[in-house]
C-alpha positions in Angstrom: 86.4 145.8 103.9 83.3 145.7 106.4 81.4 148.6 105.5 79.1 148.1 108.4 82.3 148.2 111.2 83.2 151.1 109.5 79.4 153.1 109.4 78.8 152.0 113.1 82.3 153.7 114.3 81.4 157.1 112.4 78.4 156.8 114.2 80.5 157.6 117.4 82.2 160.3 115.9 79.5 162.1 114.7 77.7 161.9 118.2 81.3 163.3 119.7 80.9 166.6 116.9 77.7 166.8 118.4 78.4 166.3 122.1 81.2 169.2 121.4 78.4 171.5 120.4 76.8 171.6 123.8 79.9 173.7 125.8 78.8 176.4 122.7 74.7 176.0 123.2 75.7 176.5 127.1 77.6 180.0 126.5 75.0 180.9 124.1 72.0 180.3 126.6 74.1 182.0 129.4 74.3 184.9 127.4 70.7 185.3 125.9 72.3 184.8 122.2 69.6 184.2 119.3 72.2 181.8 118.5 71.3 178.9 121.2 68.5 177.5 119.0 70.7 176.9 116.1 73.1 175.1 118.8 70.2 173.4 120.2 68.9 172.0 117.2 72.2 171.5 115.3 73.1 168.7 118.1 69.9 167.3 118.3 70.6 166.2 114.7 74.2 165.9 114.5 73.8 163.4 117.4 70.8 161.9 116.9 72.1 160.9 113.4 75.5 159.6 114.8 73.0 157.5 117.3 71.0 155.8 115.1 74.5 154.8 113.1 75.6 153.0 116.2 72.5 151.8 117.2 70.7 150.5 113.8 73.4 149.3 112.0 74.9 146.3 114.1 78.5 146.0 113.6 80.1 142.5 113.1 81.9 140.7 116.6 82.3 141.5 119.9 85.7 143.7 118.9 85.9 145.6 116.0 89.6 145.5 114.9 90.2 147.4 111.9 92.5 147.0 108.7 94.7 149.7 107.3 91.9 150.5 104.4 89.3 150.3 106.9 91.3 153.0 108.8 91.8 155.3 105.8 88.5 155.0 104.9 87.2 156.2 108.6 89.9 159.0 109.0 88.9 161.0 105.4 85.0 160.3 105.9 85.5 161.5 109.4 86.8 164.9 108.5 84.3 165.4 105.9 81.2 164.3 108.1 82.5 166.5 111.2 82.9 169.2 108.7 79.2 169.3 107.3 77.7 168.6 110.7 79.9 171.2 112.3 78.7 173.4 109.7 74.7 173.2 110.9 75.4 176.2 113.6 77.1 178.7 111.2 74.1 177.9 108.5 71.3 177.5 111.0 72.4 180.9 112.9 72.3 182.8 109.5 75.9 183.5 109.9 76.8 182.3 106.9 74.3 182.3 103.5 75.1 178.8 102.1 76.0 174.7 102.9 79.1 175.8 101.0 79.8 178.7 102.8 79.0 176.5 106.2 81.2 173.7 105.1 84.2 175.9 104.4 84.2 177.5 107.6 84.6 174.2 110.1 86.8 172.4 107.5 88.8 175.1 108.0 88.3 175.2 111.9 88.9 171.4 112.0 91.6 171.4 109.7 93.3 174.2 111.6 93.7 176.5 108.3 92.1 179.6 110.1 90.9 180.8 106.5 87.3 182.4 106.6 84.3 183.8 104.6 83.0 185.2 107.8 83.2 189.0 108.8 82.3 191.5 111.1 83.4 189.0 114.1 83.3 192.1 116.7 79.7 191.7 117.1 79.5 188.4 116.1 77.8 185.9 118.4 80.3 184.6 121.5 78.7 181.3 121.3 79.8 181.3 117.1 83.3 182.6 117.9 83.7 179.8 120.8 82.4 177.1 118.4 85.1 178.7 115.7 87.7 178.1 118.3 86.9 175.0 119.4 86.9 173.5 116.2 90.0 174.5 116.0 91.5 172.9 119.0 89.4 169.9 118.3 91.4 169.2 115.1 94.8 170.2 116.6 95.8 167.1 117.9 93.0 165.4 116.1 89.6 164.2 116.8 90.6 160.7 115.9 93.3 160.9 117.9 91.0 162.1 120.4 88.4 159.3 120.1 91.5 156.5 119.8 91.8 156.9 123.6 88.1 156.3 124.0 87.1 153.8 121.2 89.1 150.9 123.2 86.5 151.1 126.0 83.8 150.5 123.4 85.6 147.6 122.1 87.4 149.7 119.0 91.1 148.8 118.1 92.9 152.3 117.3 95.9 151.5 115.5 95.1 152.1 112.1 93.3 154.9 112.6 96.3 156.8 114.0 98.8 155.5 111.1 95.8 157.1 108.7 95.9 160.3 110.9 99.2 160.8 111.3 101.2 159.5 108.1 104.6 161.0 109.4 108.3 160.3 107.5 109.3 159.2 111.1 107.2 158.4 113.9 107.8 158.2 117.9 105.2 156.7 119.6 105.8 157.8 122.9 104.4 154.5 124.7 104.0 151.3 123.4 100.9 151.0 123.0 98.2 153.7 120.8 95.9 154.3 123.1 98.3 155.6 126.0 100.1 157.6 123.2 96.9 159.0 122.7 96.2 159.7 125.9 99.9 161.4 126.6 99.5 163.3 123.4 96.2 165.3 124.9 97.8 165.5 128.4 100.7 167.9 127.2 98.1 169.9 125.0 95.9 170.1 127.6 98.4 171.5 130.0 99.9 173.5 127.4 97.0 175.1 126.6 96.0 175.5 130.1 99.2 177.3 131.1 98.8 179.9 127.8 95.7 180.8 128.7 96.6 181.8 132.5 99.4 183.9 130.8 97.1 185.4 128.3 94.3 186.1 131.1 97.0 187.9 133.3 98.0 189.9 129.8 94.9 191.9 130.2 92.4 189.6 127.8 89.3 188.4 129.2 88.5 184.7 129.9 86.4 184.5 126.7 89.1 185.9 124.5 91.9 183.9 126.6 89.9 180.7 125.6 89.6 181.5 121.8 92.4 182.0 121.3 94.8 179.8 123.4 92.4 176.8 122.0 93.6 178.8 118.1 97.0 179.1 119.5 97.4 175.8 120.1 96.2 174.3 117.3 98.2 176.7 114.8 94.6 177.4 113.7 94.3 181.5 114.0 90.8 181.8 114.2 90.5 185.1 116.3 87.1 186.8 118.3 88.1 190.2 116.3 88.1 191.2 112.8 91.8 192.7 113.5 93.3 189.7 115.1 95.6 189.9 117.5 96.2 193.8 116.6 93.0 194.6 118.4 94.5 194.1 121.7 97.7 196.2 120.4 99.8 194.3 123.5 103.3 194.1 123.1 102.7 191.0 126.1 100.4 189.5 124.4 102.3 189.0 120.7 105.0 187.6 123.0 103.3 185.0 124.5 101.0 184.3 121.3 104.7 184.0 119.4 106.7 181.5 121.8 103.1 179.2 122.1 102.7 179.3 118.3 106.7 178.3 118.3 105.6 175.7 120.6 102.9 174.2 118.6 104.8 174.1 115.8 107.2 171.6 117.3 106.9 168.2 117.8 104.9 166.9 120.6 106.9 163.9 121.3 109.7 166.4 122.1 107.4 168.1 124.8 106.6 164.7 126.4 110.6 164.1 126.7 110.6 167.5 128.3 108.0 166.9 130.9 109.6 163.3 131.9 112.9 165.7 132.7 114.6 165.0 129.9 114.9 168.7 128.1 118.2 168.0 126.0 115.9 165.7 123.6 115.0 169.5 122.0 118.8 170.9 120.9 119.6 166.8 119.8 116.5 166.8 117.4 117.4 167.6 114.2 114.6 168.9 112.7 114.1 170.8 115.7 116.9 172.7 115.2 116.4 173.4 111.6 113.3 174.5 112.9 114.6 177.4 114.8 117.3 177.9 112.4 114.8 178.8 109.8 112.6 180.9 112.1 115.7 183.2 113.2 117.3 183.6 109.7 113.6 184.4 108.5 112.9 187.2 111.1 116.2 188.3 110.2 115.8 188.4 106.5 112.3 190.2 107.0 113.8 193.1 109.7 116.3 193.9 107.3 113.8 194.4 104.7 111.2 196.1 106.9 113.6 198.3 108.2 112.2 201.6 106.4 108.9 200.2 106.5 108.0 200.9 109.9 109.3 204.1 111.9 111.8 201.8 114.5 114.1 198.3 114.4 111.8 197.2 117.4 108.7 197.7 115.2 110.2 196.2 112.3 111.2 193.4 114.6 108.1 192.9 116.6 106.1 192.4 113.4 108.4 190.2 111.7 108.8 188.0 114.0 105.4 187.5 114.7 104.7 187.0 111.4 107.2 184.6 110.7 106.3 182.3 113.4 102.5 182.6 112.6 103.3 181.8 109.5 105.7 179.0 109.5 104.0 177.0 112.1 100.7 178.0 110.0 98.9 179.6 112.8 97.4 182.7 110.4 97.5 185.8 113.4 97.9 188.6 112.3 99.3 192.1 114.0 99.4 193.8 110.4 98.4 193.7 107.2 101.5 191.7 105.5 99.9 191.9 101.7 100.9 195.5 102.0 104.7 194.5 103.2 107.5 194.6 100.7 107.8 192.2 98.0 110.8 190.1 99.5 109.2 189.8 102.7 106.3 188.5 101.0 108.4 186.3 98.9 109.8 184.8 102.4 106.7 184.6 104.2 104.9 182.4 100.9 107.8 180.4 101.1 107.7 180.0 104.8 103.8 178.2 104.0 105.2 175.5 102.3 107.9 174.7 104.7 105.4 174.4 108.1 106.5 173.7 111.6 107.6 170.3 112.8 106.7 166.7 112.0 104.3 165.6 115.0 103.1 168.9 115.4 99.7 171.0 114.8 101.1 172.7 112.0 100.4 172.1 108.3 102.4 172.3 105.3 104.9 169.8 104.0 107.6 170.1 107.3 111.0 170.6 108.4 111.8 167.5 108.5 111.2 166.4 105.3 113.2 169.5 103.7 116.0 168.3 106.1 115.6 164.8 104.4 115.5 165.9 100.9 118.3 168.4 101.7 120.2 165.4 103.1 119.6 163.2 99.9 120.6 165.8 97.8 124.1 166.1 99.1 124.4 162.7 99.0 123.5 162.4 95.5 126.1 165.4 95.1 128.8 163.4 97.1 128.6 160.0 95.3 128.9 162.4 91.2 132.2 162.8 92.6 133.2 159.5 94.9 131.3 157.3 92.3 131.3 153.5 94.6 130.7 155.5 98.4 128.0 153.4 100.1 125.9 156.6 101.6 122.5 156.6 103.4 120.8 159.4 104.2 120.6 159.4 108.4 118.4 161.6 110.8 119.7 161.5 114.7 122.2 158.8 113.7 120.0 156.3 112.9 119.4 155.4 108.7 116.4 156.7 107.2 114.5 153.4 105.2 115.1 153.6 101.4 111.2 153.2 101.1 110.9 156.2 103.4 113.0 158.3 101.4 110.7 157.2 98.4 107.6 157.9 100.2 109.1 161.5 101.3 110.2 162.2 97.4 106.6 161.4 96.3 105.3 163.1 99.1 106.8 166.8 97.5 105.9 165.8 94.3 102.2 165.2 94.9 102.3 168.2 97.4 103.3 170.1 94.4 101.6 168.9 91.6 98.4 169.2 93.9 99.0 172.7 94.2 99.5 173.8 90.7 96.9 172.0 89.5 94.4 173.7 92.0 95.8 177.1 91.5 95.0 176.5 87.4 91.9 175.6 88.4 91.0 178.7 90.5 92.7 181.1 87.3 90.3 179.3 85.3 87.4 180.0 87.7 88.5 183.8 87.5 90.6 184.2 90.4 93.6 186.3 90.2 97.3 185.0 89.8 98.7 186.2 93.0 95.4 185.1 95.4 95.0 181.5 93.3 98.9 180.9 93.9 99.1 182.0 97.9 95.0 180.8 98.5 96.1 177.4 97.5 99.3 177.7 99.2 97.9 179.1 102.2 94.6 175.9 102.2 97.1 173.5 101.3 99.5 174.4 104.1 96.9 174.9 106.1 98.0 178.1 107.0 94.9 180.6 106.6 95.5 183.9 105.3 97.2 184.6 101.9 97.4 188.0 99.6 95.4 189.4 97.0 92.0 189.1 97.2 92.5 187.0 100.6 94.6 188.9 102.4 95.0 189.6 105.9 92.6 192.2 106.4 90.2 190.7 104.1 88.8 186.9 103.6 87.6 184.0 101.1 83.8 184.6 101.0 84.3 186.5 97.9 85.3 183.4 96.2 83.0 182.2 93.8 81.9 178.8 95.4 83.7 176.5 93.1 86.8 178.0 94.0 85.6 177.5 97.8 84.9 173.7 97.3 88.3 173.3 95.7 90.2 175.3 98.8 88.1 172.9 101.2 89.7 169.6 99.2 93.3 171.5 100.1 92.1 171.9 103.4 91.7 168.2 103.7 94.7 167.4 101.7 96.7 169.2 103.6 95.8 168.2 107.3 95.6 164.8 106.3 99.2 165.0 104.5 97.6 163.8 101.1 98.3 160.3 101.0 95.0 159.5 103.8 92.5 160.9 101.0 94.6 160.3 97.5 95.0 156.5 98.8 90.9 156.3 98.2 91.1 157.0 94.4 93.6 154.2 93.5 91.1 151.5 92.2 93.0 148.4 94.0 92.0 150.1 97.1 88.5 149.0 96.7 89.4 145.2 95.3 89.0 142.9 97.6 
């Protein structure tokens, strides 16, 4: 492993966390905002750091090409580092009192969780709420995905870095070769984004509030400009729109590419794409029925379930009312709903619908051959077999995802957090999803925390958006043998 290959490229991501600060010091200055000097000098540092990686510590050959390890290593490490840098505004600004507090917030903006320790956001800086959001749609598609299209030119190979970044059951590439996926991946979230906030500007929102929250939209993030969410604008248009671009982050990318090369019928032959809605319709459903005395008309009951059952699913975190205070079924369904997530190749969180449709396929088989002892059975996703060591990979992959979550819900009990918020924080972190219930509820946030149980959300946080096996890979000693 070349440690100095692998210092010299975090260089260049740390000076791209710092280059994104200056879109946030420019709003800031524009608007007279106390804030601007904390922008100011948090880039100034952040790149001037990342600089002096790149420039003082010479990296080894004229091309870097990375291994695999190399490419774990780079992924987790970049995460963490954009996390604490990104952090210098919120702590510099006196938004927030602490590193930890600091820390908490852009892991969760980068991560796309959407869960928060900060309050008041209605007279909150604009500059800090457009920093919020951008971290956000940053860390939707990825920042190393991001920097994969722009590493080449600087002499970087990307191909390891996107296997770390996104460890998939089943991958399409899109194009041959990483860097034009790369590139086609940001092209369709770009123009997706661009189109939501046109439709969310013409809603009534203003440009700001379009922004923030088509860049929180799109990254199934849910970082909002208003301590009420999306309930402060009380717009029947706007939940709409919010809902079908939440619906659309939540599905795989690759699937939107097909569509804008013409070839639309790729969505209703996907699979998991159709488990995907069949899940989000029979939720809704479930939750109407039960919200159907809750709220003084059907429409109500199904305007707010359905909102909330997208936000959720695709782990978004909007809000248009206080679920904690829903019905215990419906909460019961929307818990459950944040550890299925959206779609595999999406900006959501969570463990996926594809991998339930896996299991759920293994598990017939397994059911099939108790009765027809010698059938030769395999389990098969769009007619093509799934690889035994997939399947194994997929089977560890719930077990660790659960595991992981028991053992850090124990761990906030025994920090003195409540059952219900240690069991729906930890599933809400993990899945990246934002809000939970109990003490972090809707209409409430995480700063109340005691900071351990903070610094243990923030390692679900990174669990969670790096699908575990990026940062659990690090702790196996034979990773480190050479």
């Amino acid at each position: 492993m070349n440690l100095k290959n692998i210092v010299h490229i975090l260089g260049i991501f740390i000076v791209l966390i710092g280059a994104a600060m200056l879109p946030a010091l420019a709003i800031s200055l524009a608007l007279h905002e106390p804030a601007w000097t904390a922008f100011g000098i948090s880039a100034l540092i952040t790149m001037g750091t990342g600089l002096l990686l790149y420039v003082f510590i010479p990296r080894t050959g004229e091309r870097i090409t990375l291994t695999h390890r190399e490419g774990f290593v780079i992924v987790t490490l970049a995460w963490v580092l954009a996390s604490a840098f990104g952090g210098l505004p919120f702590l510099l600004s006196g938004v927030v009192p602490t590193f930890c507090d600091a820390f908490f917030e852009t892991i969760s903006g980068f991560t796309t969780t959407g869960a928060s320790v900060m309050s008041d956001l209605d007279r909150t800086a604009k500059g800090i709420l457009f920093w919020r959001a951008l971290t956000q749609w940053l860390g939707g598609m990825g920042i190393i995905i991001l920097s994969i299209a722009i590493l080449p030119i600087l002499g970087v190979g990307g191909m390891q870095l996107f296997k770390a970044e996104i460890p998939s059951p089943v991958k399409d590439r899109i194009t041959p070769r990483i860097a034009e996926t790369a590139k086609t991946l940001w092209l369709v979230y770009v123009i997706i984004s661009v189109v939501e906030f046109v439709l969310l500007f013409l809603g009534g929102m203003s440009a700001f509030d379009a922004i923030c929250h088509t860049f929180a939209t799109m990254a199934t993030g849910g970082f909002g400009t208003y301590d009420a969410s999306i309930a402060q604008f009380d717009s029947l248009y706007i939940e709409i729109v919010i809902i079908v671009f939440m619906f659309l982050a939540g599905t795989n990318f690759a699937l939107h590419s097909r569509l804008f090369k013409g070839e639309p019928g790729y969505f209703f032959r996907d699979p998991e794409f159709r488990v995907y809605v069949s899940i989000v319709l029979i939720a809704t459903a479930a939750v109407t029925f039960d919200l159907k005395s809750h709220f003084s008309s059907l429409g109500d009951a199904v305007r707010h379930a359905a909102f909330q059952v997208v936000s959720i699913i695709t782990t978004t975190g909007f809000i248009t009312v206080n679920f904690d205070l829903w019905p215990i079924p419906s909460k019961v369904i929307l818990l459950f709903l944040m550890f299925i997530g959206g779609c595999a190749g999406s900006t959501g969180g969570a463990i996926k619908c594809l991998r339930f449709l896996l299991v759920a396929k293994q598990t017939f088989i397994e059911l099939y051959r108790l009765i027809h002892p010698h059938a030769v059975l395999s389990v098969k996703i769009a007619k093509t077999a799934v690889p035994p060591e997939i399947m194994s990979s997929i089977r560890s992959f719930f077990f660790l995802y659960i595991a992981l979550a028991m053992a850090a819900t124990l761990t906030l009990t025994f920090l003195g957090v409540d059952m219900l918020t240690s069991i729906s924080g930890v599933a809400a972190t993990i899945g990246n999803v934002g809000p939970g219930m109990g003490i972090v509820n809707a209409h409430s946030n995480y700063s109340t925390l005691p900071q351990a149980a903070k610094w243990v959300l923030s390692l679900c946080m990174l669990l969670g958006r790096l699908e575990i096996y990026t940062v659990l890979v690090l702790l196996v000693p034979d990773f480190w043998k050479k």
